[in-house]
C-alpha positions as CSV (number, residue, x, y, z in Angstrom):
1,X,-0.7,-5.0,-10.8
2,X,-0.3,-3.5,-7.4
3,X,-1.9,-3.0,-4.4
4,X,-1.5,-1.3,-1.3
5,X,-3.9,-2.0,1.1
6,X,-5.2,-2.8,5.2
7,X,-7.3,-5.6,4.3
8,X,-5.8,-9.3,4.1
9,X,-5.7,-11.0,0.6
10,X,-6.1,-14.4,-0.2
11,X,-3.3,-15.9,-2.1
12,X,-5.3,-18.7,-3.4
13,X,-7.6,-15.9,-5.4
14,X,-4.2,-14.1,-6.2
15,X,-3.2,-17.2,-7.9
16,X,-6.5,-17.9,-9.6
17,X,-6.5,-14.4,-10.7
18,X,-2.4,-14.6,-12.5
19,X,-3.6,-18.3,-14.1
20,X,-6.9,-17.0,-15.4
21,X,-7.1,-17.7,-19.4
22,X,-3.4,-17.6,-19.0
23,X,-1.9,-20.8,-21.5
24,X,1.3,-19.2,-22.4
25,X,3.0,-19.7,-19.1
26,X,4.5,-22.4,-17.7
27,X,5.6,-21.2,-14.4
28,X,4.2,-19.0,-11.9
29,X,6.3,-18.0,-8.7
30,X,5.2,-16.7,-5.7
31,X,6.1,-15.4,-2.4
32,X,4.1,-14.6,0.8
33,X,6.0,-12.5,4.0
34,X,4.2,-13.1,7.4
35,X,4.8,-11.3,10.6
36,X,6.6,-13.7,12.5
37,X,6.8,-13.4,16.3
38,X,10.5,-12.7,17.1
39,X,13.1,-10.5,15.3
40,X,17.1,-9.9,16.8
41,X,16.3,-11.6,19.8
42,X,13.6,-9.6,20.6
43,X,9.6,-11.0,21.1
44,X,7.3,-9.5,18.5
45,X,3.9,-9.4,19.6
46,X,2.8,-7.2,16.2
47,X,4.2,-4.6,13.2
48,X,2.4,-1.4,11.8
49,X,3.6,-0.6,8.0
50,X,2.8,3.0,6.6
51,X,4.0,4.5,3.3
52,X,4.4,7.2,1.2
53,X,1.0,6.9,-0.9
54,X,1.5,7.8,-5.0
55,X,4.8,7.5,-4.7
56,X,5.1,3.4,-3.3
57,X,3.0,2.4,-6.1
58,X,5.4,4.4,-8.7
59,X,8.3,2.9,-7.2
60,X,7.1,-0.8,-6.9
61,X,6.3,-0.2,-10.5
62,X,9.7,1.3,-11.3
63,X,11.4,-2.0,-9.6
64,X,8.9,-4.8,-12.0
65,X,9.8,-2.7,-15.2
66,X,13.6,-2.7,-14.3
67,X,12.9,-6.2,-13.7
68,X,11.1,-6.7,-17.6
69,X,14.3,-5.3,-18.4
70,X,16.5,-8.2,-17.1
71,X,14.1,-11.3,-17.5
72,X,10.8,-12.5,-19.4
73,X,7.9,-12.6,-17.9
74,X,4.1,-12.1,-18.5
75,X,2.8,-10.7,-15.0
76,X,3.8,-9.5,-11.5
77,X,1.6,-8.9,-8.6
78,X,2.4,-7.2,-5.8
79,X,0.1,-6.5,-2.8
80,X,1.7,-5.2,0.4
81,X,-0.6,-4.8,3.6
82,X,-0.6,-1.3,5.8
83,X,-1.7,-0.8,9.5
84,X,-1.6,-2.6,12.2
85,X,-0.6,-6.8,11.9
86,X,-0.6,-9.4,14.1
87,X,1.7,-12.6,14.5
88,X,0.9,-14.6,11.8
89,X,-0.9,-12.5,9.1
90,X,0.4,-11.9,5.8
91,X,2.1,-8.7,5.1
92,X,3.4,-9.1,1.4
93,X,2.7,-10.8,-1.7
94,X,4.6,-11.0,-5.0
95,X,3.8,-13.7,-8.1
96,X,5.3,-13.3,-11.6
97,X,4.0,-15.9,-14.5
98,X,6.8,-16.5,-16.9
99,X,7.4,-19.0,-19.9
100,X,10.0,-20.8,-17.9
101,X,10.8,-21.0,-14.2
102,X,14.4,-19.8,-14.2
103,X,12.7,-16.1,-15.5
104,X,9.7,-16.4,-12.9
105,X,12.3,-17.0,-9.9
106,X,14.4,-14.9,-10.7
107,X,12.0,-12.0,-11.2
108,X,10.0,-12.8,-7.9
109,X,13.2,-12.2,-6.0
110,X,14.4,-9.0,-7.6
111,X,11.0,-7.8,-7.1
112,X,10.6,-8.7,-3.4
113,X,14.3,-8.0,-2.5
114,X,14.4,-4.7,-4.2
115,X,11.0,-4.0,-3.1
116,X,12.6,-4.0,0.4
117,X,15.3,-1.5,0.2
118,X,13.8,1.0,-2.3
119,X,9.8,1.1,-1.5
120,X,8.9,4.0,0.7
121,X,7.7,1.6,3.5
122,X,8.2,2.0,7.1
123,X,8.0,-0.5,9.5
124,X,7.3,0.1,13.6
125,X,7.7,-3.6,15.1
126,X,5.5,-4.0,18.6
127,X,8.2,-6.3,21.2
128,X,7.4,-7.2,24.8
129,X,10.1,-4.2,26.0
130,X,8.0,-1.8,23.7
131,X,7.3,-0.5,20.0
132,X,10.9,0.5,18.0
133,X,10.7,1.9,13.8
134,X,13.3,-0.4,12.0
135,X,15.5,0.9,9.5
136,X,16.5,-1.7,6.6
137,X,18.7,-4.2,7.2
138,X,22.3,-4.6,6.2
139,X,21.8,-8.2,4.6
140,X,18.9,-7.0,2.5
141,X,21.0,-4.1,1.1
142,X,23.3,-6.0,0.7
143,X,21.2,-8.7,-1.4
144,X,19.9,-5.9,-3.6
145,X,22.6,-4.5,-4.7
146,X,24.3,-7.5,-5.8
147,X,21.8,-8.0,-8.2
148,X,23.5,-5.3,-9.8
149,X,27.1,-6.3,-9.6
């Protein structure tokens, strides 16, 4: 399940949603991103995301099948906001219910880590010395692809 939208979600419903008639799992992971209010010294006073429409979705669901490939889990959800965000509010979400925890962490982090590097997002982050578009970071490429190693 995926989502790409403006609006805020509510990770207690996202949750609710996941453990819904669900017995068979024992663990359910999740991760929320929030715009924080400073980045490389710099004072953030907001972010605006676009992305490539049709094509994020097929990617983000490219990156949870790869990641069915490597561990066991029942579901992933992935919601990533769009537009305009202040300090504070929630930009991404990503759960996966699993059997056993080790499968559930795991997956959550391949998702969310590849889901930085490969998902046709673009990010324009809002400082006190004006707006700049940030390219991915170093570390988080670098976190991806030793998943493959």
């Amino acid at each position: 399940m995926i989502s790409i939208q403006q609006q805020d979600f509510s990770v207690s419903d996202e949750l609710a949603k996941l453990e819904a008639n669900n017995v068979s799992d024992g663990a359910v992971v999740t991760f929320t991103g929030r715009v924080r209010n400073h980045n490389l010294g710099q004072e953030v006073t907001g972010l605006y995301l676009e992305h490539y429409p049709g094509m994020t979705e097929k990617l983000l669901e490219q990156i949870i099948e790869q990641a069915k490939t490597r561990w066991q889990f029942s579901q992933a959800r992935v919601i990533h906001r769009i537009g305009e965000l202040a300090i504070g509010e929630q930009i991404v979400f990503v759960a996966v219910t699993s059997s056993h925890r080790q499968d559930a962490f795991a997956a959550a982090e391949f998702i969310m880590d590849f889901l930085k590097v490969k998902a046709p997002f673009w990010k324009k982050e809002l400082t006190t010395n004006g707006a700049v578009w940030l390219d991915a970071k170093t570390s988080d490429q670098n976190k991806a692809k030793s998943w493959l190693d």
